[in-house]
ZABA-763470 format. One record per residue: x negated, y negated, z of N, C-alpha, C in turn. Coordinates in nm, 4 decimals, always signed. Layout:
% residues N
R       nx       ny       nz      cax      cay      caz       cx       cy       cz
R        X        Y        Z        X        Y        Z        X        Y        Z
...
This chain:
% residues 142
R       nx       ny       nz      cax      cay      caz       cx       cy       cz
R  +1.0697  +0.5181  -1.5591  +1.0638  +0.4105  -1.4618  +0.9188  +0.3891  -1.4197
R  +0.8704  +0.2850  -1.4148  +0.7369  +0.2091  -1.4263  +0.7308  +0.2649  -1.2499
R  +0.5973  +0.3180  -1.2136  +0.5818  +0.2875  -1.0765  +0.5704  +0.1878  -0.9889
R  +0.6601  +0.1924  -0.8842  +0.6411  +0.0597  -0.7785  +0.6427  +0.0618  -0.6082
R  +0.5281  +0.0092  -0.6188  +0.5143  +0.0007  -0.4426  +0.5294  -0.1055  -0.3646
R  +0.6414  -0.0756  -0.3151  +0.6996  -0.2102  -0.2116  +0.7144  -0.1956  -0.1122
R  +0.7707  -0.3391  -0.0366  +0.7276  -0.2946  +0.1263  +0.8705  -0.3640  +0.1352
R  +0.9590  -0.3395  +0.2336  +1.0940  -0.3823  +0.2834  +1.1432  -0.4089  +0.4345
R  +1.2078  -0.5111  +0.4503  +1.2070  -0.5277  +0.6142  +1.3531  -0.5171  +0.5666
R  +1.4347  -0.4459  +0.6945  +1.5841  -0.4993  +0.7126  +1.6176  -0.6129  +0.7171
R  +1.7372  -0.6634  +0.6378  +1.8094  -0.8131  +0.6560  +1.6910  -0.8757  +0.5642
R  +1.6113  -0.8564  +0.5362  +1.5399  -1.0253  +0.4098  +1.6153  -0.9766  +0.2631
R  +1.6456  -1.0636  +0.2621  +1.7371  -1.1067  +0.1816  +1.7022  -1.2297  +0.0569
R  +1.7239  -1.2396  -0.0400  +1.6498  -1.3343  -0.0970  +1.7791  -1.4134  -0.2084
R  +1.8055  -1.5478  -0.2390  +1.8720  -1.5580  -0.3104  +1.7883  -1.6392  -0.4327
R  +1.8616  -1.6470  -0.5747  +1.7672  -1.6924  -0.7071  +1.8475  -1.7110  -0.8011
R  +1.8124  -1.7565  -0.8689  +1.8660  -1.8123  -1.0054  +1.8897  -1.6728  -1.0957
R  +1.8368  -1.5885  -1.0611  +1.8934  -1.4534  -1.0921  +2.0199  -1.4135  -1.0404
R  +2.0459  -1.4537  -0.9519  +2.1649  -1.4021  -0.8882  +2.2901  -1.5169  -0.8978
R  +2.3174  -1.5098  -1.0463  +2.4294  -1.6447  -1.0518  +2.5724  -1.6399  -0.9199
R  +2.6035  -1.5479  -0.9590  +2.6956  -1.5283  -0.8408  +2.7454  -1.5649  -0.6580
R  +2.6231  -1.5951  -0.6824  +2.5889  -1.6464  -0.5276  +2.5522  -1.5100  -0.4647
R  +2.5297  -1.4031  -0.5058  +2.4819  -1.2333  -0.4412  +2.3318  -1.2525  -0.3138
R  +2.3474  -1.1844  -0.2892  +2.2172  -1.1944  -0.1850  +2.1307  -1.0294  -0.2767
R  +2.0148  -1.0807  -0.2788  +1.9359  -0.9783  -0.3595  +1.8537  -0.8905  -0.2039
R  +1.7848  -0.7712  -0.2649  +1.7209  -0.7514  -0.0843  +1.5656  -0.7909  -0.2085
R  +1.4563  -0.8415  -0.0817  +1.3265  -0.9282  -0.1247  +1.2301  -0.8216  -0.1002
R  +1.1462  -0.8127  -0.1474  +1.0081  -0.7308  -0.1301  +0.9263  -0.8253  -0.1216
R  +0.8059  -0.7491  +0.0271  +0.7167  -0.8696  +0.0519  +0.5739  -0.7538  -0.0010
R  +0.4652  -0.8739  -0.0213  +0.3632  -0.7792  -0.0470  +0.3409  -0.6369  +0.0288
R  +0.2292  -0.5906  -0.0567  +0.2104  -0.4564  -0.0406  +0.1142  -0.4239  +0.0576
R  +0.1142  -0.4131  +0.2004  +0.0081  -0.4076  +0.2743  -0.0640  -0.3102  +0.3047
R  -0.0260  -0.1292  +0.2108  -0.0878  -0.0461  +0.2745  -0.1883  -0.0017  +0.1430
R  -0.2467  -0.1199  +0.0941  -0.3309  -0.0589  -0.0104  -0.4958  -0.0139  +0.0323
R  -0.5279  +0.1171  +0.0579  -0.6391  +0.1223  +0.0916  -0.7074  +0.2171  -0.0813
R  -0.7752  +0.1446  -0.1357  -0.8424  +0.1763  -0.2755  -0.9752  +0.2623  -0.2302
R  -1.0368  +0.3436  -0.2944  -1.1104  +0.4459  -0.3437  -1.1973  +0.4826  -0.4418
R  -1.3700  +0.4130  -0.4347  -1.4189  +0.4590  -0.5633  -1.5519  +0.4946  -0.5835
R  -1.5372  +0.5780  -0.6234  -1.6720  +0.6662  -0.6307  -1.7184  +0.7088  -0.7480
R  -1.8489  +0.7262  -0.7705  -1.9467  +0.7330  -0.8920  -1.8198  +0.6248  -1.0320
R  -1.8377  +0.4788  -1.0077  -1.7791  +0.3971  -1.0336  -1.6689  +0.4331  -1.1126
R  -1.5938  +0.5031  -1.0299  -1.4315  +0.5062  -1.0831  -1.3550  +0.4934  -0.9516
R  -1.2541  +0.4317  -0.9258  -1.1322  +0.4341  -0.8574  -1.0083  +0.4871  -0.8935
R  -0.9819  +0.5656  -0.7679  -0.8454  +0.6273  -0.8024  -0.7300  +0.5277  -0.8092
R  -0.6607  +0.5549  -0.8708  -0.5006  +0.5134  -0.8574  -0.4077  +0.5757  -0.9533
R  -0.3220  +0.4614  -1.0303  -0.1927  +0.5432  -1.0500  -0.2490  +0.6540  -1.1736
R  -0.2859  +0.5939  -1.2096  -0.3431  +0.7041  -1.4063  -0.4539  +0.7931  -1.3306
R  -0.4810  +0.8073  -1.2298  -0.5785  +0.9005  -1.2389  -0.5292  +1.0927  -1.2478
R  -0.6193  +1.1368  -1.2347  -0.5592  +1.3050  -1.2390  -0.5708  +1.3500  -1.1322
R  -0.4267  +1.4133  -1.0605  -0.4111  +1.4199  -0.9470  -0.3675  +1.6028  -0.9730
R  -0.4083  +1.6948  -0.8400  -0.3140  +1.8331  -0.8515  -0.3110  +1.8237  -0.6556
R  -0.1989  +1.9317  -0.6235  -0.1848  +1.9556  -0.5207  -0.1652  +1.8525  -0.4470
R  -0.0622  +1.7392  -0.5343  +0.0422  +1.5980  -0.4936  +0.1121  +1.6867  -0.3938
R  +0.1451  +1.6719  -0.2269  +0.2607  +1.6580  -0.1705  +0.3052  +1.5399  -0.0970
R  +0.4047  +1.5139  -0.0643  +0.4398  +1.3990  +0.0451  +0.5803  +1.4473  +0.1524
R  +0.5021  +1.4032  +0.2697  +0.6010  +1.4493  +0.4064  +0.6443  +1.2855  +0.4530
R  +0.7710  +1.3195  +0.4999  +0.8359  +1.2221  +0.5493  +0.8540  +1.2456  +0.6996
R  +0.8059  +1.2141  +0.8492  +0.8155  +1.2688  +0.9496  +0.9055  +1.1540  +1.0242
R  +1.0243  +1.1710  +1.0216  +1.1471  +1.0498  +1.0828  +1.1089  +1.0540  +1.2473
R  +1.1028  +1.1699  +1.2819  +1.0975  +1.1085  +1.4083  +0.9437  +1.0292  +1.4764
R  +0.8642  +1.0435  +1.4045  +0.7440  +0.8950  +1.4277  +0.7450  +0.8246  +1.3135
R  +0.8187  +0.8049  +1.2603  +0.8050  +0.6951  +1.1289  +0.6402  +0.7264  +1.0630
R  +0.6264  +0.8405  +1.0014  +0.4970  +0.8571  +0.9372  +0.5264  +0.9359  +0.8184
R  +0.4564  +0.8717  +0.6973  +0.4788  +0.9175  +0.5778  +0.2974  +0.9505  +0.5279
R  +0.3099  +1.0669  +0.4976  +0.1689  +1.1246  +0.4784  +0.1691  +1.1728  +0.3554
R  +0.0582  +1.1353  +0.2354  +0.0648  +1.1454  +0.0776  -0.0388  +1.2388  +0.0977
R  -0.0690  +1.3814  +0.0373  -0.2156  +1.4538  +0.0560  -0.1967  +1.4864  -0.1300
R  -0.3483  +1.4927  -0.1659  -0.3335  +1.5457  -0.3117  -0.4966  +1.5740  -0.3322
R  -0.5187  +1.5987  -0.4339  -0.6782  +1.6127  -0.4792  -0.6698  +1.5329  -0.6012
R  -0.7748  +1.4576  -0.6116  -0.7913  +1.3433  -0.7478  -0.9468  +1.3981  -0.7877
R  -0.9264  +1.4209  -0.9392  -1.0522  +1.4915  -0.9881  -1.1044  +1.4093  -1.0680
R  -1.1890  +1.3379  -1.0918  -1.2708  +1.1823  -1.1284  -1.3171  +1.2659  -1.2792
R  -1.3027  +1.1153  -1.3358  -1.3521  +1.1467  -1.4938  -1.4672  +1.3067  -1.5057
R  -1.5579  +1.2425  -1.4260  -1.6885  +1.3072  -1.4100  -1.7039  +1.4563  -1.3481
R  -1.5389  +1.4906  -1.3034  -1.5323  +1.6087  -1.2558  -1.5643  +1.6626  -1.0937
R  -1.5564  +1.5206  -1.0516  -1.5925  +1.5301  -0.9084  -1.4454  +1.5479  -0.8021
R  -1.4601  +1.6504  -0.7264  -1.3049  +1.6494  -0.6757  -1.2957  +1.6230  -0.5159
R  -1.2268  +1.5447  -0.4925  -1.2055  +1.4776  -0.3894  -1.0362  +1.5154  -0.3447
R  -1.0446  +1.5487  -0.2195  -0.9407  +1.5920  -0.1049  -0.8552  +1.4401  -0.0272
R  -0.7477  +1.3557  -0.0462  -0.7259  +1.2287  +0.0022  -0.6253  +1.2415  +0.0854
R  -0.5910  +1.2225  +0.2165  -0.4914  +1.2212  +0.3038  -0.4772  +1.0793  +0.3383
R  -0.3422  +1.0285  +0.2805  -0.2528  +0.9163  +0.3289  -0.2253  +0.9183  +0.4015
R  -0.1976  +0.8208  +0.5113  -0.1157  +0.8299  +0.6451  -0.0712  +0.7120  +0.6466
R  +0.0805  +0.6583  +0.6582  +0.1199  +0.5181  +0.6642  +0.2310  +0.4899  +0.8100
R  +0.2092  +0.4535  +0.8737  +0.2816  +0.4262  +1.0029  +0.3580  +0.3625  +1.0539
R  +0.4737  +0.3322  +1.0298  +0.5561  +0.2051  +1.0808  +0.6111  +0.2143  +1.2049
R  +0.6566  +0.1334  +1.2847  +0.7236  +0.1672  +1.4290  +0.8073  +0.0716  +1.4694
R  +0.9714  +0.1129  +1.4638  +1.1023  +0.0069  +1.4765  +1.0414  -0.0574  +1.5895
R  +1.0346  -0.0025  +1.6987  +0.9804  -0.0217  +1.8487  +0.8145  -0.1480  +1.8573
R  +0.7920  -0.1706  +1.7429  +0.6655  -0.2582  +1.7135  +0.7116  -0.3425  +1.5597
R  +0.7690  -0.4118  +1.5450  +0.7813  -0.4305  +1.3721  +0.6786  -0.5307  +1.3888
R  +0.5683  -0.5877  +1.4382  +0.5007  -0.6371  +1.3993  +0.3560  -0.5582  +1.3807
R  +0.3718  -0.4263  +1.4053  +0.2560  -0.3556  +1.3862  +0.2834  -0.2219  +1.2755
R  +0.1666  -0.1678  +1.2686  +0.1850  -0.0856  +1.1146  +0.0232  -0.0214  +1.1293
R  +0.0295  +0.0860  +1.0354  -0.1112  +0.1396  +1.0642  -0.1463  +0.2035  +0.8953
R  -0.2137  +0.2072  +0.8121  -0.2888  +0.3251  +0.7469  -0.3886  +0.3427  +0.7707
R  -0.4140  +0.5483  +0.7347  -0.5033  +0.5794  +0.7580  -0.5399  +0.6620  +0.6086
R  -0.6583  +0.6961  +0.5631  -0.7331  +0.7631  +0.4491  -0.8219  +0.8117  +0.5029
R  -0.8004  +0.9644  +0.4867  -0.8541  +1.0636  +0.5317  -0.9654  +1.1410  +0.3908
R  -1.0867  +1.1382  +0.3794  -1.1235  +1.1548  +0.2270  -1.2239  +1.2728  +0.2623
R  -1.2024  +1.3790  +0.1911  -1.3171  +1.5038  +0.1692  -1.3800  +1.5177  +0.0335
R  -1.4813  +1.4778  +0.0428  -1.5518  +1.4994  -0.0700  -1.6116  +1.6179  -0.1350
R  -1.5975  +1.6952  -0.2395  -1.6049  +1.8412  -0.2765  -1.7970  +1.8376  -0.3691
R  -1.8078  +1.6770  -0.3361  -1.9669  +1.6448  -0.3811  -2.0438  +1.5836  -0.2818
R  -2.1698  +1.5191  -0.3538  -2.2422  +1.4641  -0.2800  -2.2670  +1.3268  -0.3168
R  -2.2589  +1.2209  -0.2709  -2.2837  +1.1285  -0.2744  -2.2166  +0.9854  -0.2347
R  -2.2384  +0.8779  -0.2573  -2.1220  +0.7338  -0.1710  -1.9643  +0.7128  -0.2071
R  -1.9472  +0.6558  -0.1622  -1.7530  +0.5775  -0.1965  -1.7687  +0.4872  -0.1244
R  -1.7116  +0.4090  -0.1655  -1.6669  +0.2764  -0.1137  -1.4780  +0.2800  -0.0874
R  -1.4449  +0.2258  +0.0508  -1.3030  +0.2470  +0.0308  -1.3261  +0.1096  +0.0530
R  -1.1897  +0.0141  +0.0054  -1.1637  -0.1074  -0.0124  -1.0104  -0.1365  +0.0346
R  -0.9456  -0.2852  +0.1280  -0.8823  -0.2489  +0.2175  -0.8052  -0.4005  +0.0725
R  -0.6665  -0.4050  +0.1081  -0.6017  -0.4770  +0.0255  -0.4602  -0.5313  +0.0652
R  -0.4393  -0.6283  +0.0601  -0.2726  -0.6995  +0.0262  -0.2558  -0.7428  -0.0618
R  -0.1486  -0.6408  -0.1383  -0.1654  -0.6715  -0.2847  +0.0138  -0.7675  -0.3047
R  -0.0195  -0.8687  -0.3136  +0.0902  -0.9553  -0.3645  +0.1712  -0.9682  -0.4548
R  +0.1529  -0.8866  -0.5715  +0.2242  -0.8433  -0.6923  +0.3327  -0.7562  -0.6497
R  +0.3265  -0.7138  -0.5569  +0.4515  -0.6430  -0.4816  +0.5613  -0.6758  -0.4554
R  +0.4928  -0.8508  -0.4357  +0.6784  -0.9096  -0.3868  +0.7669  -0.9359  -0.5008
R  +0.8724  -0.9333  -0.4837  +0.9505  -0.9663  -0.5433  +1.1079  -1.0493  -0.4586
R  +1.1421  -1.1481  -0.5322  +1.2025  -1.2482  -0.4562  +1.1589  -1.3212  -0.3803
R  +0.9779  -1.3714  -0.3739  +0.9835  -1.4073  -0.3012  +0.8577  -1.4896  -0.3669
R  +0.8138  -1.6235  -0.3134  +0.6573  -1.7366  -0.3781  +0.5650  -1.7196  -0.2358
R  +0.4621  -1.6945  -0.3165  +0.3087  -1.7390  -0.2196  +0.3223  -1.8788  -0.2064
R  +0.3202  -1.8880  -0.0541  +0.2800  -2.0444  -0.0129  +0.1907  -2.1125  +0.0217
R  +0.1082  -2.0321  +0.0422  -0.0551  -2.0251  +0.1040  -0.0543  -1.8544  +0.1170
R  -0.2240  -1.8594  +0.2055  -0.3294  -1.7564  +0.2439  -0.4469  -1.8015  +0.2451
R  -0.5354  -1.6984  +0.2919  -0.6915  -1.7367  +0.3265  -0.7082  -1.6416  +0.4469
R  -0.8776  -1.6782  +0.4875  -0.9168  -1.6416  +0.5977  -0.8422  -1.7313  +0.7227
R  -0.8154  -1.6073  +0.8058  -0.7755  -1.6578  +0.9452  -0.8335  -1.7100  +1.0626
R  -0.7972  -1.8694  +1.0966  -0.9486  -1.9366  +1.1786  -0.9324  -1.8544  +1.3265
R  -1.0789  -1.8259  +1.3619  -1.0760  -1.7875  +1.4750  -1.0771  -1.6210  +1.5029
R  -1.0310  -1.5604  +1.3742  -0.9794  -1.3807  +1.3791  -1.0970  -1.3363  +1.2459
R  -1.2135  -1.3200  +1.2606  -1.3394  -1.2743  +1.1666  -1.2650  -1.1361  +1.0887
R  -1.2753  -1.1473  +1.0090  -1.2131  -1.0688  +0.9120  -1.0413  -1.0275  +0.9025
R  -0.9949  -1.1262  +0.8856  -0.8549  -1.1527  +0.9403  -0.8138  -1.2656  +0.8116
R  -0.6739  -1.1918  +0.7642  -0.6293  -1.2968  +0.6465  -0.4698  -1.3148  +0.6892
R  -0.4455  -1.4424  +0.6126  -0.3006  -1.4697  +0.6720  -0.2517  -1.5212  +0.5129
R  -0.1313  -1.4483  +0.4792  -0.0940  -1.4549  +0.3652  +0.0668  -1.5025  +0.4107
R  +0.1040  -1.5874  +0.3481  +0.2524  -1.6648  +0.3605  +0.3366  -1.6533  +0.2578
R  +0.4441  -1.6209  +0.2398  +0.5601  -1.6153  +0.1320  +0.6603  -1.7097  +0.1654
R  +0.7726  -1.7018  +0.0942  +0.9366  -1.7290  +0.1274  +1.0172  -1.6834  -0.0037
């Protein structure tokens, strides 16, 4: 099974020409907790070489925390703590955090992302910069 990162609200629901039946499908909206990683010009992600992968699920604050070590072509090893935050009590708010120890010396660039290939069931209707909110994007589906 191909890896996939999606994001899900209760109740969206999506219907399609996939679904002859008249079925209600559940919709995935983009991917908003992409915070990317790259140093001595490589970025981590899915193919990279990872050891000491765990992941905690903490239900009672809605926090899901990914920790692992990613060891770069070049042999450089880096320490990465995920932190992703959701809160029933806020559904319009959400938090990640990337926590990064570097086992070398030198820059990274982390890079912040909504990655739209995520959705499924659902069309971009617009996006852009948000007037008035300086570094602020507003991305629209249905």
């Amino acid at each position: 099974t191909p890896r996939y990162d999606g994001a899900f609200v209760s109740g969206l629901y999506a219907r399609g020409p996939e679904n002859t039946a008249g079925r209600q499908a559940v919709a995935a909206l983009p991917n908003w907790t992409g915070l990317d990683l790259t140093a001595g010009g490589e970025t981590y992600g899915p193919t990279s070489r990872v050891t000491g992968y765990r992941q905690t699920l903490l239900l009672r604050c809605g926090l899901v925390r990914t920790a692992l070590t990613w060891t770069a072509a070049d042999g450089r090893r880096t320490d990465l703590v995920y932190e992703v935050l959701a809160d029933r009590n806020a559904p319009h708010g959400a938090a990640v955090r990337l926590r990064i120890t570097p086992h070398w010396s030198g820059t990274a660039t982390v890079t912040d992302r909504i990655d739209g290939r995520a959705a499924r069931r659902m069309a971009q209707t617009g996006g852009g910069a948000r007037p008035g909110a300086p570094g602020a994007m507003a991305v629209a589906f249905r």
